[in-house]
N, C-alpha and C positions, 0 to 999 in steps of 0.2 A: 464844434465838429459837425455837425446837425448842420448849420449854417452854410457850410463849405461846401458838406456835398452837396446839398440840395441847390447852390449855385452852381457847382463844379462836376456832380457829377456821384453817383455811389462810390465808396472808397479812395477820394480822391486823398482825403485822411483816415486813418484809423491807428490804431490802439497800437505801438510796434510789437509785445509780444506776440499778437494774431500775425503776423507779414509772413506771408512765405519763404522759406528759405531758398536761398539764391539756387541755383541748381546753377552746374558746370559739366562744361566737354569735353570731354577727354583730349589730349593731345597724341592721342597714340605711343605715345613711350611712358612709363610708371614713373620712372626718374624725373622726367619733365612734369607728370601730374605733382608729385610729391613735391616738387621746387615751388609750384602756383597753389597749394594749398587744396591742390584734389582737382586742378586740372582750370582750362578758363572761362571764369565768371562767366556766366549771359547776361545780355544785355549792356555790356560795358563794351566801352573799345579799349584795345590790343593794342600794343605795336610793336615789331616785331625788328631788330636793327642788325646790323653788321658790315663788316665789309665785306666786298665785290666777293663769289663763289666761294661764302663761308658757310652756307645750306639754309639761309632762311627763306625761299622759296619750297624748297624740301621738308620744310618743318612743319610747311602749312599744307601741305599736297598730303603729308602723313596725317598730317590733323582731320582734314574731310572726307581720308579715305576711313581714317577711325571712326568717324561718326556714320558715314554711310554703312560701314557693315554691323553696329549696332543698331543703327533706324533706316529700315528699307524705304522711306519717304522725306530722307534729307536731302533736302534741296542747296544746292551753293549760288549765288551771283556774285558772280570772279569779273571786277573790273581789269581789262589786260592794259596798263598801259603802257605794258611794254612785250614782246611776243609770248603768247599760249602755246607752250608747246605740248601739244593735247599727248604725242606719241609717249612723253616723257612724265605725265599725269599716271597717264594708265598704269606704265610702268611701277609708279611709287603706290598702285594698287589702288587711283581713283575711277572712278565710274561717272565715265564721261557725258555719259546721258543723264547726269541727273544735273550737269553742272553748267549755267547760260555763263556766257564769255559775254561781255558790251567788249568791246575795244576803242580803245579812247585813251587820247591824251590829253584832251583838254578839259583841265583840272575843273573849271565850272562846270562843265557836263558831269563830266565822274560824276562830283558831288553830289548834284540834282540825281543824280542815276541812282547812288548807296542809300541818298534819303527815302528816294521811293519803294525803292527793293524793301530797304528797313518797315516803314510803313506799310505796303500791303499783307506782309504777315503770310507772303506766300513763300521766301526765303528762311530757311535755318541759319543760313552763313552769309552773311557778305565779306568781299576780300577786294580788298586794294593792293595790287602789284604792278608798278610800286610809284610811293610818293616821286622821288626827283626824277621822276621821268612827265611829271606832267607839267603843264606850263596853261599859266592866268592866262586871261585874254588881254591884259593891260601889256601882256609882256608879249604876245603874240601879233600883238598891233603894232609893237615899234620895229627897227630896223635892229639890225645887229649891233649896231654902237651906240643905241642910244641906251643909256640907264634904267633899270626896270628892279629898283632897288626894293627890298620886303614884300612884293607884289604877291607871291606866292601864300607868303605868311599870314598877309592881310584875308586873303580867301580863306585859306586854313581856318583862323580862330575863328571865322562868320561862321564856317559849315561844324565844328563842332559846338558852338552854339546854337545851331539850328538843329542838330544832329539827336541832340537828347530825347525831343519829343519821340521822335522814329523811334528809337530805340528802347523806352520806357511801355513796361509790360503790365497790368492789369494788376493793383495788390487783394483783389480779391476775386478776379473771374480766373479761370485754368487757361493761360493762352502759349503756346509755344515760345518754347524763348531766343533768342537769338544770337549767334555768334557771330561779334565784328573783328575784325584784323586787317590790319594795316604795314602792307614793308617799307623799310625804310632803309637808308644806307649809312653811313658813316661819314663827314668828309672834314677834309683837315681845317682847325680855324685859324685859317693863318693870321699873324701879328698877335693873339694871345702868352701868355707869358703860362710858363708850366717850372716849379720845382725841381720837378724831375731831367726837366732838359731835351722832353720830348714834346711834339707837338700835338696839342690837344686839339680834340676831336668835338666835333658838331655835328648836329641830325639837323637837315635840313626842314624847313617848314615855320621855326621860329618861337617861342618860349612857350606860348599857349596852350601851344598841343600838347605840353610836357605834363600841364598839371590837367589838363582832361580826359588824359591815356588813363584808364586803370591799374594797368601793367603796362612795362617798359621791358622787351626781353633782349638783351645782349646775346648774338648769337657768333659763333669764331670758332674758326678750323682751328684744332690743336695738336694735329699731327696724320699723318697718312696711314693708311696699313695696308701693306705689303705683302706679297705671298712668294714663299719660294715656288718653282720650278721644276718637275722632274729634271729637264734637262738643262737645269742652271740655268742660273741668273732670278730672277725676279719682276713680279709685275704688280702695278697697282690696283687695288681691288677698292679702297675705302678710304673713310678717312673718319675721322673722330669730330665730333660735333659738341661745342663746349655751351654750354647756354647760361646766363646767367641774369638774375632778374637786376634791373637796375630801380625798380620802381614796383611798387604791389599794393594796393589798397583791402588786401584780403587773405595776406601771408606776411610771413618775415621778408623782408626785401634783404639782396645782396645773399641768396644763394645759388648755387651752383651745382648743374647737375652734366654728365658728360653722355654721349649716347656717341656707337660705334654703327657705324650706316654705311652699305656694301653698295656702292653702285653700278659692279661687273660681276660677274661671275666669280665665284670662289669656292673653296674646297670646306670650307668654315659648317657648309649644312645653310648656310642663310643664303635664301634666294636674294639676286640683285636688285634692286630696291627697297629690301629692307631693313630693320633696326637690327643689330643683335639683339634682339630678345631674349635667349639663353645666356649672357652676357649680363646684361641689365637686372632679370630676375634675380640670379643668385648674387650679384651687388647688392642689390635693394633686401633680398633675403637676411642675407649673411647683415649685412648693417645694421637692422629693425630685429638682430635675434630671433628669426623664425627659424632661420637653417642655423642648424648649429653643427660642429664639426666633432667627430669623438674618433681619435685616431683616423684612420683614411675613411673613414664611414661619414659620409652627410644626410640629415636628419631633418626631415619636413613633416611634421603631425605624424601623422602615422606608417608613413614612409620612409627606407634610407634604401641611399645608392651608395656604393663601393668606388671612390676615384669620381671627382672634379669631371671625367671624362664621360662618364655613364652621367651624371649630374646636368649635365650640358645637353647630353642627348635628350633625356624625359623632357626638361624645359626646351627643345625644338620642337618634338614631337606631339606633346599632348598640350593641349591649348586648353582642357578643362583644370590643368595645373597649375596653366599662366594665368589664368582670372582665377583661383583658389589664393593664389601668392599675389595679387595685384589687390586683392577685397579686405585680405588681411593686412597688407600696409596700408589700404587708403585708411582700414577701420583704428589702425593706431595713428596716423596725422590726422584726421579728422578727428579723434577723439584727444588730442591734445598732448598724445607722448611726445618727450623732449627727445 
């Protein structure tokens, strides 16, 4: 050991029960911490998938705004390689002065772009939105018909092999840690053979990336939500956000958590861009046994409301109740209840 560091550096090895504990970011919704085992790792990469307008753009816009109004000094470097829509940012409650846009589609820039961001240590977050919108230079060189078979791929596994160093954080000095995320899409694999009789699905980029991700997050609309009308009829206000981890190096993988996201105006008490929170709360409450129910009276520590409807109200209104209910579930997932 002695040996390593003194060629390598202090701590380059040490003792594993000394190591710091991994520290993680919140995702802005409790549901989704509690799915990733208290929210996502630092220093690992993300990634984040679905198909086309299922919210995983939204997921991560929620994500930086959560972190920026916990640390007034979080920084984002958001690779756009595909359009920033700064008006639609704000909206989901990020703070757009803290967050540099490159915009860039080609995929060797990005990379050299995330590794350095990674590297200076002046970034909290990096974000790629999104993989299959960028394109290699090998593929950028040819014509439209010529073949430009794994090209993509082949960059891919080079920059997550390169990617490590950036992202590996000090096991014994105190250095900020960093959050990386990556979107990605869905697309059909056509000629594979499926069981079911459906056709099975591919993320583009190529096998590499699968076992270099940390986490893998499935994200899919699973239904709309609707408002009546004073004067009849109905309009769209939301839709339901289903997420489910396909992959986790720090949780149970293959759970699933749902989140209810407004993004019009509604009657509901939730401003337009955000989670139900009143919703999610007393789900996560009511399931981890905090809120218990006794006749129409709901029951939080020292607290009860009369009626689901006053229940709903406290959790919009006071936010010292939504982190009172958010601390006491992470303290049972993180302490190991089943």
């Amino acid at each position: 050991m002695a040996q390593i560091n003194k060629k390598h550096g202090p701590g380059s090895v040490i003792v594993a029960s000394t190591m710091p504990t991994v520290s993680r970011f919140t995702t802005g919704s409790l549901a989704l911490d509690v799915m990733l085992g208290g929210g996502w790792p630092a220093n690992q990469w993300n990634e984040i998938l679905g198909a086309e307008s299922s919210g995983k753009t939204t997921v991560v816009h929620k994500t930086i705004a959560a972190n920026q109004q916990l640390d007034p000094e979080f920084q984002t470097f958001w690779v756009a390689a595909e359009h920033y829509d700064l008006e639609w940012a704000a909206i989901l409650g990020v703070d757009i002065d803290r967050v540099a846009v490159y915009s860039t589609n080609a995929m060797e820039d990005a990379y050299t772009a995330m590794i350095r961001a990674a590297e200076s240590r002046a970034f909290d977050a990096v974000v790629l939105d999104s993989y299959p919108a960028l394109v290699a230079d090998d593929e950028a060189a040819k014509d439209m018909d010529q073949a430009t078979i794994s090209a993509g791929a082949r960059v891919t596994g080079r920059f997550f092999r390169k990617a490590g160093s950036a992202t590996r954080r000090s096991l014994v000095e105190k250095e900020r840690p960093l959050l990386a995320l990556i979107i990605n899409q869905w697309r059909d694999q056509i000629g594979a053979w499926s069981p079911t009789g459906m056709t099975p699905k591919t993320s583009p980029g190529g096998r590499a990336k699968n076992y270099a991700y940390y986490n893998r997050l499935e994200v899919a609309r699973t239904e709309w939500i609707d408002e009546k009308r004073p004067g009849g009829g109905s309009t769209r206000v939301g839709q339901v956000i289903k997420l489910k981890t396909l992959k986790s190096k720090s949780a149970p993988p293959q759970q699933v958590a749902s989140i209810r996201f407004l993004f019009a105006d509604s009657n509901t008490g939730v401003r337009k861009g955000d989670y139900d929170v009143a919703a999610e709360m007393i789900t996560m409450g009511v399931y981890w046994g905090l809120i218990t129910l006794d006749g129409s009276w709901y029951k939080y520590r020292d607290q009860s409301w009369h009626g689901e409807k006053k229940l709903r109200a406290a959790f919009l209104e006071d936010v010292d109740l939504q982190e009172q209910l958010s601390a006491d579930v992470m303290s049972l997932v993180q302490g190991g209840a089943a």
